[in-house]
N, C-alpha and C positions, 0 to 999 in steps of 0.2 A: 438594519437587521434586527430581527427581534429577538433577546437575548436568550428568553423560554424555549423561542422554535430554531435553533441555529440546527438542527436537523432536518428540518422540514425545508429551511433555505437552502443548505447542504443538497438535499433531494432535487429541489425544485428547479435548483441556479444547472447542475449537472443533468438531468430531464430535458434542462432547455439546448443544451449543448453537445451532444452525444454524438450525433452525427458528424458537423465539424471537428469534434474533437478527434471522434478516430480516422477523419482525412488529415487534418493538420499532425497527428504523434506517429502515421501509421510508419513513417520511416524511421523513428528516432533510436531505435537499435543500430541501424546501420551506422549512424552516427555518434554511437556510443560504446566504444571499446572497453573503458574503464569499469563502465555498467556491466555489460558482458562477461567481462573477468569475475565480475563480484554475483551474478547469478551464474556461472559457473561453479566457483568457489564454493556457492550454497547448494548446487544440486549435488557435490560432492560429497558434502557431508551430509546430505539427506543419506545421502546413496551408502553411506557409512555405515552410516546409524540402521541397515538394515530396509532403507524403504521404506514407503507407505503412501496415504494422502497427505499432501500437501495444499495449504488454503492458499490462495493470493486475495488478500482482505482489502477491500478496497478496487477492485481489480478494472475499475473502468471497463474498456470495451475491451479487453482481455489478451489485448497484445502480449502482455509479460506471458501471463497463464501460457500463452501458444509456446513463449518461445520456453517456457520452462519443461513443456510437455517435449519439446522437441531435444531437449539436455536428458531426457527421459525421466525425468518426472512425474509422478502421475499427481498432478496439480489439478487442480478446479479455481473458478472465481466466486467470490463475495460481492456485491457491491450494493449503497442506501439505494443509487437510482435505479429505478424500473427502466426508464429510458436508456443505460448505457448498459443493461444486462441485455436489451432487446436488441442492441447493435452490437456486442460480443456475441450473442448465438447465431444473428446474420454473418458474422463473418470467421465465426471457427463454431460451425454447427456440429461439429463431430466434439469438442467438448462439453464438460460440466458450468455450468453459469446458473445461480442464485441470487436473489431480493434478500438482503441481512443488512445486522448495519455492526459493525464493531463493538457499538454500547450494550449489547447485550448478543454475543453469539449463540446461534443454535448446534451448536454443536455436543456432542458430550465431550467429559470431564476424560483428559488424555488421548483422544481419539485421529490428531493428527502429528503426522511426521516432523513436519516443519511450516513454518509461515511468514509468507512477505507482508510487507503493508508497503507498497512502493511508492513516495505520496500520496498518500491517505491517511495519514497522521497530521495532516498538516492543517485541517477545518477541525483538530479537536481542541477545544478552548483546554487552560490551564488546568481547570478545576475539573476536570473530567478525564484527563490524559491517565492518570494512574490507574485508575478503573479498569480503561480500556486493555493496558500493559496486563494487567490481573486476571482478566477474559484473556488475551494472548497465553498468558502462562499455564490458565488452568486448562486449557482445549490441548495442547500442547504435550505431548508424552516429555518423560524425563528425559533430558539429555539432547531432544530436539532443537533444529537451529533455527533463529527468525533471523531475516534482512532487514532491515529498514532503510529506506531511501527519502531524502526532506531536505527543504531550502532552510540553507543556517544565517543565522540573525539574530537579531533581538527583539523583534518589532512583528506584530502584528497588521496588517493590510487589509484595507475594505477592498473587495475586488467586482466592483460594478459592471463591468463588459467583458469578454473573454470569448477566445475561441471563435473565430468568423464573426466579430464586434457583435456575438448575443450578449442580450441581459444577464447579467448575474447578481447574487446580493449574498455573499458571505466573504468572511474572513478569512484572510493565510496567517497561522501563524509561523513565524521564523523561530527556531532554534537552533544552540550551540552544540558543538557535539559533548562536551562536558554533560550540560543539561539532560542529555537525553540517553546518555553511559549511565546517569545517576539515579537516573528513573525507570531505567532499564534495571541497573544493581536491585533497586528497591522495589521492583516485583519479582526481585527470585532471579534473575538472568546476570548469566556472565560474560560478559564483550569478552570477544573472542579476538575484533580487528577492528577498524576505524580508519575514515580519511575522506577528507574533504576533495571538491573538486568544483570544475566546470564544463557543460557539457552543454550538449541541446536541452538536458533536461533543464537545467537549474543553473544563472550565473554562478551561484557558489551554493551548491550542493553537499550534503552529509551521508557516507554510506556507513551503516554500522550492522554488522555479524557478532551474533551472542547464541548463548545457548543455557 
C-alpha cells in the first residue's frame, strides 16, 4: 500500500468490491439485534433534538442509510467509492447517495442533525483520525448525536482479498473503545454510551453514542 495514496487504495480496493459486498452484508441487520437497538437509540435522539438531515459517512451500498430512513430518519449516504455509491442508488433509488470522502466534507458548518460513520473509521490511519472527528464536529449542529461502529484491537491489518475473494490493498485499523471515547472527548464530543460486542459485523466490535 502506498502510504501518500491510502485514499486512493481506500477508493480503489471498495470500487472493486461493491457488488459482492452488498450481496455478502445485504442480511446482516437481520442478524444484528444489538446493532438495531443502537440505530434505534440514535434515530431517537435525532428525533429529540428536533430532526433534520442526517449523513451515514461512509455509507457503502447504503444498507444502514435505508434502514435509518425506515426508523424515520431523513438520512442520506457519503461514501470515497463511486463504485459502492453506484450500487446504493441501484438498490434504494428513492434515496439520497454522494461521492465524498470524510477527510474533507462538503457539507456546511452545522448543517446536519446527526451522523453515523458505521465502519468507516476504520481505513483512517492514526495521524488523520482527529482531523476527521473535527470535519465530524464541525458539519454537526450543537448538541447533535454521532454513532460510531469499529473492530476493537490494537493492531492494524493489511487486507489483500475480501468480499467474493476480490483484490484489495488497504489497511483495517483496530481500536480500543478507550482510544476512541478519547478522541471523540478531544474533538468537542461527549460519549453518551459504549459497549463492545460480537456479531455478523465484527468478531469483537465497538459501539459508541456521543453528542
Amino acid at each position: 500500500m502506498n502510504a501518500d495514496g491510502w485514499l486512493e487504495d481506500t477508493r480503489a480496493s471498495y470500487d472493486t468490491v461493491a457488488v459482492a459486498y452488498a450481496d455478502l452484508t445485504r442480511h446482516f441487520l437481520d442478524e444484528t439485534p444489538e446493532e438495531r437497538a443502537a440505530f434505534a437509540s440514535f434515530a431517537a435522539s435525532v428525533q429529540a433534538q428536533g430532526g433534520g438531515l442526517v449523513a451515514d459517512v461512509g455509507c457503502g451500498t447504503g444498507r444502514i442509510t435505508a434502514h435509518l430512513c425506515q426508523l424515520g430518519v431523513d438520512a442520506f449516504g457519503i461514501d470515497l467509492s463511486p463504485g459502492m455509491i453506484e450500487v446504493a442508488r441501484r438498490d434504494h433509488p428513492d434515496l439520497r447517495f454522494e461521492v465524498g470522502s470524510m477527510t474533507n466534507l462538503g457539507l456546511a458548518d452545522a448543517s446536519i442533525a446527526g451522523l453515523l460513520a458505521w465502519y468507516s473509521l476504520i481505513h483512517i490511519p492514526d495521524d488523520e483520525i482527529s482531523s476527521v472527528l473535527a470535519h465530524f464536529r464541525r458539519v454537526l449542529r450543537p448538541g447533535g448525536p454521532i454513532l460510531l461502529g469499529f473492530h476493537v484491537g490494537d493492531e492494524s491489518r493489511l487486507k489483500t482479498e475480501g468480499y467474493g475473494g476480490h483484490p484489495m490493498n488497504l489497511y483495517v485499523h483496530l481500536r480500543q473503545l478507550s482510544q476512541m471515547s478519547t478522541l471523540l472527548s478531544d474533538a468537542g464530543f461527549t460519549v453518551q454510551a459504549h459497549k463492545t460486542l460480537t456479531s455478523a459485523e465484527s468478531k469483537l466490535g465497538g459501539i459508541i453514542l456521543a453528542s
